[in-house]
C-alpha positions in Angstrom: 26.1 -24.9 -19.7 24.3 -27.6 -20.6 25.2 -30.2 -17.7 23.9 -29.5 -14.1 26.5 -27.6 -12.8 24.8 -26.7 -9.9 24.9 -30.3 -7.7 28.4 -31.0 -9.4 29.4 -27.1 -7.8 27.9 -28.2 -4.3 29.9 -31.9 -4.5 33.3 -29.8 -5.4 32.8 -27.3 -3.1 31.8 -29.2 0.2 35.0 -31.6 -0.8 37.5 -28.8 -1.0 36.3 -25.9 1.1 33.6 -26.7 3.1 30.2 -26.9 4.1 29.4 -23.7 4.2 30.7 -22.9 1.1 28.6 -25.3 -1.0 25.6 -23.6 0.5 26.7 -20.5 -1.4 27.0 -22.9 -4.5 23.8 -25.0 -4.7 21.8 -21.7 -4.1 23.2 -19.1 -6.3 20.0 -19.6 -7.9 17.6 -20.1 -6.1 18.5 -19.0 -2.7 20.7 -20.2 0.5 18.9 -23.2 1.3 18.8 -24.8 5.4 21.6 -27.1 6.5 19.1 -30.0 6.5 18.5 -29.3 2.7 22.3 -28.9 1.5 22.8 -31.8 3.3 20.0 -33.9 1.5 21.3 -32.5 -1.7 24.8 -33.2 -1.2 23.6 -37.3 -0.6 22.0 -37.1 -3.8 25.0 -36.0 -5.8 27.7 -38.6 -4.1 28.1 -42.4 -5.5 24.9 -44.2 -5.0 22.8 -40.9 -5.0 20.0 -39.7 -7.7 22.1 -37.0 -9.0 25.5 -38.9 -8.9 25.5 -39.6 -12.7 25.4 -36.3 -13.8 27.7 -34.8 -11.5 30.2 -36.9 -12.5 29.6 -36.4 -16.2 29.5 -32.3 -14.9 33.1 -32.8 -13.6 34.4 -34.2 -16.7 33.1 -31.9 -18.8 34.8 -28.6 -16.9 38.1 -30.4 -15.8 39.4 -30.9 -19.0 39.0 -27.2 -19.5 39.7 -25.8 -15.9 41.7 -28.3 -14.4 41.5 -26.1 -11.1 38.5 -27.3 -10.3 40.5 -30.3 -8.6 42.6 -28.7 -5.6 45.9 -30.7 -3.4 44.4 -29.3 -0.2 40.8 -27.8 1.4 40.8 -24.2 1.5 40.9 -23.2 5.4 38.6 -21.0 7.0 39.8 -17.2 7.4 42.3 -17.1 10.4 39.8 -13.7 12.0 36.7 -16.4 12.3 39.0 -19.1 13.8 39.8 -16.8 16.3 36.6 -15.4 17.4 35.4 -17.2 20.7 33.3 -20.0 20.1 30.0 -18.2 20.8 30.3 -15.8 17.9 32.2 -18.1 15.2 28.4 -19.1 14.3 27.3 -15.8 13.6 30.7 -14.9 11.7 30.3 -17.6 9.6 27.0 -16.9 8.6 28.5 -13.0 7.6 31.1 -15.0 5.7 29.1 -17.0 3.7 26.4 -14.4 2.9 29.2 -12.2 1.7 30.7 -15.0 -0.7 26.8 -15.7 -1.8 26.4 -12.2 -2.4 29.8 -12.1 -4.5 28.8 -15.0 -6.7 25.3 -14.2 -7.2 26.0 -10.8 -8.3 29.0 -12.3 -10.8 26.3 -14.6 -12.1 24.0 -11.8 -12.6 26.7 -9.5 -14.5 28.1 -12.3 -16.5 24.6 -13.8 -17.8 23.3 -10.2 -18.5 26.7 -9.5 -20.5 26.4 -12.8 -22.4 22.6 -12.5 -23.7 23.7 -9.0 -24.5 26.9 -9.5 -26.1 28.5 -6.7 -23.9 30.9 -6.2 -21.4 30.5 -7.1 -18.0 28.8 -3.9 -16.4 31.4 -2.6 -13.3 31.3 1.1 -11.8 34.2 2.9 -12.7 36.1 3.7 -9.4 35.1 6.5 -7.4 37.3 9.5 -7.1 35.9 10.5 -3.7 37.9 13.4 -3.5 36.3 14.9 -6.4 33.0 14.2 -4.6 34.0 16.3 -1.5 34.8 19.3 -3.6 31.7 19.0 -5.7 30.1 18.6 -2.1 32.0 21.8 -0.4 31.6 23.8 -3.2 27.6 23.4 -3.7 27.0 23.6 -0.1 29.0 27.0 -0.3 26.6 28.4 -3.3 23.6 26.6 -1.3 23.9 28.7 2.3 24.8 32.1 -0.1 21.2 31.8 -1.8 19.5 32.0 1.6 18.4 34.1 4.5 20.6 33.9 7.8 19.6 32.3 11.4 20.7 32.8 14.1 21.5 29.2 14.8 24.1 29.2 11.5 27.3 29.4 13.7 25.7 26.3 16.1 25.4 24.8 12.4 29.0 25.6 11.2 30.3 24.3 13.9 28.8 20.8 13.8 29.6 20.8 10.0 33.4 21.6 11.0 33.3 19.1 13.4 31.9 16.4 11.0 34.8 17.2 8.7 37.6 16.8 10.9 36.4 13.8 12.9 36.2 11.8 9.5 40.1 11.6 9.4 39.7 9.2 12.4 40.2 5.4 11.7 37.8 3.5 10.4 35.2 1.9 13.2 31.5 3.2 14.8 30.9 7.3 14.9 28.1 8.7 17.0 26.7 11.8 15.4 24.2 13.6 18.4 23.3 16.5 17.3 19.3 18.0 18.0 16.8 18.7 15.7 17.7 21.5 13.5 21.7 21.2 13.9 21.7 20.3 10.2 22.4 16.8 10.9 22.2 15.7 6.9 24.7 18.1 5.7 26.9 17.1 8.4 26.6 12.8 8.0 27.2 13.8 4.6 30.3 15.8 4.9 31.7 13.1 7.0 30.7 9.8 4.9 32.5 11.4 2.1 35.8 12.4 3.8 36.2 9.6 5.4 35.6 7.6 2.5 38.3 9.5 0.4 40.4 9.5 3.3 40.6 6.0 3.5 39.8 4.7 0.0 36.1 3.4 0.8 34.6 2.6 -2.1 30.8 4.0 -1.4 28.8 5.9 1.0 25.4 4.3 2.2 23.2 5.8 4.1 20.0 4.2 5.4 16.8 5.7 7.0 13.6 4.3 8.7 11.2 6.5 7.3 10.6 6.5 3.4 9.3 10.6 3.6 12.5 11.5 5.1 14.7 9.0 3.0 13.0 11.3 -0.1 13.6 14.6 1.7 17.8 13.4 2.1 17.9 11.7 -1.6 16.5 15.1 -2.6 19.2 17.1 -0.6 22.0 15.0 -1.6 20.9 14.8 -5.3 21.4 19.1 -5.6 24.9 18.3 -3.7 26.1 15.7 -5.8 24.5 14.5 -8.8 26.2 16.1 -11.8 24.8 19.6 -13.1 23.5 19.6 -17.0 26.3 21.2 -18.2 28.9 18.5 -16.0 27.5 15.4 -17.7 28.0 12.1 -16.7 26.0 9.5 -15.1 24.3 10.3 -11.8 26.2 10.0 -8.3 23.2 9.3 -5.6 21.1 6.5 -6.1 17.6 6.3 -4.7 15.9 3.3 -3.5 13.2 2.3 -1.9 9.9 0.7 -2.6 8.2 4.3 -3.2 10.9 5.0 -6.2 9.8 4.0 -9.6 12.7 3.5 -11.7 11.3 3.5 -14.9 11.1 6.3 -17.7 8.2 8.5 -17.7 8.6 9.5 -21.3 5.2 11.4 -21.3 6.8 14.2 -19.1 10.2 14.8 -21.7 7.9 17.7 -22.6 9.6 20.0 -25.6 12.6 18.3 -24.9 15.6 17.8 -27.7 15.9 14.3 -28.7 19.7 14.3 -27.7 18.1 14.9 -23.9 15.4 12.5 -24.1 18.3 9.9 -24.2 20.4 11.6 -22.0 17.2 10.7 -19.5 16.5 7.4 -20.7 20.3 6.2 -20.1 20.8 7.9 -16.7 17.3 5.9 -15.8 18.4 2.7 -17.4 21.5 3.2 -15.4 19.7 3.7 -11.9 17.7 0.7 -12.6 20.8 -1.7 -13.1 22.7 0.1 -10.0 19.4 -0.7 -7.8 20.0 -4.4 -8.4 23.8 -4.2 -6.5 24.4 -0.5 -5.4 27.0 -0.4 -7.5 27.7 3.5 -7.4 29.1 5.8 -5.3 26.3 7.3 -2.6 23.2 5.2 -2.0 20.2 6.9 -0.2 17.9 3.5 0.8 15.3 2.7 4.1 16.5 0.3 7.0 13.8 -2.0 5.9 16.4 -2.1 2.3 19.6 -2.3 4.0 18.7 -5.4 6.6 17.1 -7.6 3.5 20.4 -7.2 1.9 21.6 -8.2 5.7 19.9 -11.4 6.1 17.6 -12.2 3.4 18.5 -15.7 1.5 17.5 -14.2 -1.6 19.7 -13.8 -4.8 18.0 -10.9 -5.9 18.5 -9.1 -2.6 21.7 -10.4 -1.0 23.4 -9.4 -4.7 24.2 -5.8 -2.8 25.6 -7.4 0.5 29.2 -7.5 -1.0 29.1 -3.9 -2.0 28.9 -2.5 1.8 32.6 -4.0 2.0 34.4 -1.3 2.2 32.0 1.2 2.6 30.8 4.1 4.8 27.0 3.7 6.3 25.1 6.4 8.0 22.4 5.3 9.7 20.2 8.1 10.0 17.2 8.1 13.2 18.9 5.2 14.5 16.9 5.2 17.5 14.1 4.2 14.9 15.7 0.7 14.6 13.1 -2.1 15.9 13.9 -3.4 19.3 13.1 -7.2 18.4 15.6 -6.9 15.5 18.6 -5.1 17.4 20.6 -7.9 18.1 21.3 -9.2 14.2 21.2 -5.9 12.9 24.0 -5.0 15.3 25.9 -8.5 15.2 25.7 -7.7 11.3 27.3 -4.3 11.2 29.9 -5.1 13.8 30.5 -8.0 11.2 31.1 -5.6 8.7 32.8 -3.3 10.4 35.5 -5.5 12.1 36.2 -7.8 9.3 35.1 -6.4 5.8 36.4 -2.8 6.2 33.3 -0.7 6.5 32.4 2.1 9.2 29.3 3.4 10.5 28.1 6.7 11.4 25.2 6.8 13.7 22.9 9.9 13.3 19.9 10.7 15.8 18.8 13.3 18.1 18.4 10.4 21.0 21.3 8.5 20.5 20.4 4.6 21.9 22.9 3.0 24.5 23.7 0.2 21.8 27.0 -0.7 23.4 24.9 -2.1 26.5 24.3 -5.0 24.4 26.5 -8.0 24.0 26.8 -7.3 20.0 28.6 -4.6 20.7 30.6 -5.3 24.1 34.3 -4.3 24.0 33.7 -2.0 20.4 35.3 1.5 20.5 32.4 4.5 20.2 33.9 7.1 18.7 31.9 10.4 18.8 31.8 12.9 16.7 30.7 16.0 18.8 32.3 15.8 22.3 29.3 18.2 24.1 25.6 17.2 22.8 24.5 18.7 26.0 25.8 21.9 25.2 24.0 21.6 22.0 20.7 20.6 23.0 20.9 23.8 25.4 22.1 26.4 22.5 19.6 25.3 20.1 16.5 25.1 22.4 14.0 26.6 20.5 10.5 24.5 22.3 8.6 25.0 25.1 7.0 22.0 26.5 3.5 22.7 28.8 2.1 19.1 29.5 -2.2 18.8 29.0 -3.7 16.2 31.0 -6.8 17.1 31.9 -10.0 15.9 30.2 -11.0 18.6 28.5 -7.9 18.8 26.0 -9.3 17.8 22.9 -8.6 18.0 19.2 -10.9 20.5 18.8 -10.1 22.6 22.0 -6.6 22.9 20.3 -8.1 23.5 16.9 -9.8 26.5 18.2 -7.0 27.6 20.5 -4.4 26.9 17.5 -7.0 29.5 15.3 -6.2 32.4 17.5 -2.3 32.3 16.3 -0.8 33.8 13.2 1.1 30.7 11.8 0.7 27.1 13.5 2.4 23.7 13.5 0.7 20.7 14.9 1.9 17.5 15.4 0.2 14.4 15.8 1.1 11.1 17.0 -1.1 8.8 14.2 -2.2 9.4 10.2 -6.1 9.0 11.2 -5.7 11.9 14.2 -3.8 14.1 11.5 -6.8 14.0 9.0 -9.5 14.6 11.9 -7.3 17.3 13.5 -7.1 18.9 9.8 -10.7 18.9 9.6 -11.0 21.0 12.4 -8.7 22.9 11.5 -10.2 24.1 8.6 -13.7 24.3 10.3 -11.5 26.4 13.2 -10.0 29.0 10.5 -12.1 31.6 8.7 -9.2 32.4 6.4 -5.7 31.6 5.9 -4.2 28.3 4.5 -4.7 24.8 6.3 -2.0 22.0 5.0 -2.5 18.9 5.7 1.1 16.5 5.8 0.8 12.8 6.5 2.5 9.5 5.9 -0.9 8.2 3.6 -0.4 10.4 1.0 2.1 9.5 -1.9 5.3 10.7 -2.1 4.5 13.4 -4.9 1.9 14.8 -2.9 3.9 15.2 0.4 6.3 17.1 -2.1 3.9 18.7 -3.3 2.7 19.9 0.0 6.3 20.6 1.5 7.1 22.5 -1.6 4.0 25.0 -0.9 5.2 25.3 3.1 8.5 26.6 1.9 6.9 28.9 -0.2 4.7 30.4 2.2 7.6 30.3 4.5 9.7 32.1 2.2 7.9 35.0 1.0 7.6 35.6 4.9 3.6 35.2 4.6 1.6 35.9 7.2 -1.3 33.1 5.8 -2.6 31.2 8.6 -1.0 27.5 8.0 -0.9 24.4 9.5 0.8 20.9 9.1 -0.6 18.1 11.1 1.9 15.2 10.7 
C-alpha cells in the first residue's frame, strides 16, 4: 500500500495488544528491532511526533475497509506465560514474540510473492505421515535384503524395534543412546515419523552439527523417502545447509527427455522456495541452521521458526552442541516443546546430562532404550592401547599401520590428516591410500566414501586408508 503502514501497524498494535507485539510489527521488514528502538519509533508515530501525520492518514485509509483494526479491549497475553514464574516469563515472551514474527514474516513473504506473480499463495499440502511410515518400512525392508549380513543385525533390530514402539509415547524430550554402529539414523528416523503420525505433527526436523554427516543422513533419508521415478510427486526430504546449492545444473540433464528436464527443474524450484520456510515434510539441516531460525532477528531466517510448531526434531550428535550456547538453545526447545507442541529426540553415543541445567529442571526424560550399558557391551568392536611415550609419531604409525592388510586412521585435526596421508603413501609400496577430511568439498568426500564402499564391498584385500 501506498501509505506507511508500518509505524501506523506499530501505533495499533502497542495500543491494543502490547509492546511486544508491535515489535513483531514495525520489523516485519527489516528485522526485530531493541526495546530502546521500538520505543523511539513508537514516540515518533504518536500526536506531536515526526511520523504522527501519516499514521493517522494510514489509519483512515484501512479502517474504512477493515474496521477491525479498532478493537473494545487489549488482547491479553496467553494464560501459559502468565503463569510461568517470574524468572522465565522474559524468556517465554521472547519465544512468543519470535513465533508471531516468524508467522507474519513468512505470510508477508507468501502473499507478496503470490501478488507479483499473480498466483496462489504457496502452502504444503498436508502430510499424510502415515503414508510416509510405510514408504519408510517398506524401503528399509528392500534396503537390508540387497546386503550382506552382520553379526551385529539382531543388536540393530532391536534398537529399530525399540525406536518404533517408544514413539507412541506422548509428546515431550526422547533420549536415543545407542553406540556407534547401532544404526542410530534408521532408528531417529523410524521414530520422528511414527510419532509424528501418531500424533498429527506436521514435520520431522532433524538437525546435525557436522555438514559431512548432515550429507551422509540427507543422502540416507532421500533413498527412504523421496518419491521413486515411477511414484512422482514433489520430493519429501529437504536438504539445507550452506554446502547445498539449490539451483539447477542444467549442464548435467545429459540425454535427458525434455518432459524430465522439467520434471528437475520444478522439483528444484520447489526445494528452493521450501528452504526459505521448511515448509515440507522431513527437513535434514546443521545446528548452526536450526538455532539462526532460534534467535536470529532476521526476516529471512526467523520465516522457518513457526514451522517447528508442531513438529518432531532429532537432534543428532547432540553432545556436539557448544557449551557457551546451551542455555538458549535448551530454554528454546523447552519453549517449544512445552507450549507450541513439538518433541525432541536426542541422538548421540555420549548422551550429555542436560537436565543438570536449570533450562531443563523439573522436564520429564523419556528414554528410548532402557539398557545403553548393555549395548555399549554387545557391540564392542575397539580395542583401546593408550601411546604416550615420545617416540609415537605420525610416521612410526605410518610404518606400523603399512604392515596391516586394511587400515583406518583417525586423526584429531584436517592439517594432521593430510601429513599423516603423506606418510602414508610414502609407508605403502602398493595398495590404495584414501585420504577423507573436512577441507575437501562435499562432492569429493562423496566421491571418496563412494570408492571405500566399493573397495569394501567387493571384499578387496587393497591396502586402504582414511585419515579423517
Amino acid at each position: 500500500m501506498g501509505v506507511g503502514h508500518k509505524h501506523a501497524g506499530t501505533v495499533l498494535a502497542e495500543r491494543y495488544t502490547q509492546l511486544a507485539c508491535a515489535a513483531v510489527v514495525f520489523g516485519h521488514h527489516g528485522g526485530l528491532p531493541d526495546l530502546e528502538r521500538l520505543r523511539d519509533e513508537l514516540h515518533k508515530g504518536r500526536p506531536g511526533g515526526s511520523e504522527a501525520a501519516r499514521v493517522q492518514e494510514a489509519i483512515r485509509a484501512v479502517e474504512g475497509i477493515v474496521p477491525e483494526i479498532h478493537r473494545s479491549s487489549r488482547v491479553a497475553l496467553p494464560g501459559w506465560l502468565l503463569d510461568l514464574p517470574r524468572p522465565e516469563q522474559g524468556l517465554g515472551l521472547d519465544l512468543l514474540v519470535r513465533m508471531l514474527f516468524s508467522c507474519v514474516v513468512d505470510a508477508d513473504y507468501l502473499d507478496t510473492s503470490a501478488h507479483f506473480e499473480g498466483a496462489a499463495v504457496r502452502v504444503g499440502e498436508p502430510v499424510d505421515m502415515a503414508a510416509l511410515v510405510q514408504r519408510y518400512e517398506v524401503r528399509r525392508k528392500r534396503y537390508l535384503a540387497g546386503r550382506d549380513s552382520s553379526p551385529v543385525d539382531a543388536l540393530r533390530q532391536s534398537v529399530y524395534e525399540r525406536a518404533c514402539a517408544v514413539a507412541a509415547g506422548e509428546p515431550g524430550v526422547y533420549v536415543l543412546q545407542v553406540p556407534t554402529g547401532g544404526a542410530k539414523t534408521m532408528a531417529a528416523g523410524a521414530f520422528a515419523l511414527r510419532h509424528a503420525a501418531q500424533h498429527g505433527k506436521r514435520r520431522v526436523v532433524l538437525a546435525v552439527p557436522f555438514i559431512s554427516i548432515t550429507e551422509q543422513n540427507a543422502a540416507a533419508y532421500r533413498d527412504l523417502l523421496d518419491p521413486e521415478d515411477s511414484d512422482g510427486g514433489p520430493a519429501v526430504v529437504l536438504e539445507h545447509h550452506s554446502a547445498v546449492d539449490l539451483d539447477v545444473e542444467e549442464a548435467g540433464f545429459g540425454e535427458l527427455a525434455e518432459e524430465q528436464r522439467e520434471a528437475l527443474r520444478q522439483r528444484a524450484r520447489t526445494a528452493k522456495l521450501a528452504a526459505e520456510n521448511w515448509d515440507v515434510p522431513f527437513v535434514v539441516t546443521t545446528t548452526v541452521r536450526l538455532s539462526e531460525s532460534l534467535f536470529s532477528h532476521k526476516p529471512s531466517q526467523m520465516r522457518r521458526l513457526h514451522n517447528l510448531a508442531g513438529s518432531v526434531i532429532v537432534l543428532d550428535e547432540v553432545q556436539a552442541l557448544p557449551d557457551r550456547l546451551l542455555a538458549p538453545i535448551l530454554s528454546g526447545l523447552r519453549g517449544l516443546v512445552d507450549h507450541f507442541g513439538a518433541t525432541v529426540l536426542l541422538v548421540s553415543a555420549t548422551q550429555p546430562s542436560f537436565w543438570e541445567l536449570s533450562a531443563w529442571k523439573g522436564l520429564e526424560r523419556k528414554a528410548v532404550i532402557d539398557d545403553p550399558a548393555a549395548l555399549f557391551d554387545a557391540l564392542r568392536r575397539v580395542e583401546y592401547e593408550w601411546r604416550t611415550g615420545q617416540d609415537v609419531t605420525l610416521e612410526s604409525i605410518a610404518r606400523e599401520a603399512a604392515t596391516h592388510p586394511q587400515v583406518l586412521t583417525v586423526v584429531g585435526t584436517t592439517r594432521d590428516a593430510a601429513r599423516f596421508h603423506r606418510h602414508l603413501q610414502a609407508a605403502f609400496a602398493q595398495g590404495v591410500v584414501l585420504h577423507l577430511s573436512t577441507r575437501m568439498t562435499g562432492a569429493h568426500r562423496r566421491e571418496v566414501i563412494a570408492q571405500i564402499r566399493e573397495l569394501l564391498g567387493r571384499g578387496s584385500r587393497s591396502r586402504w586408508c582414511r585419515p579423517v
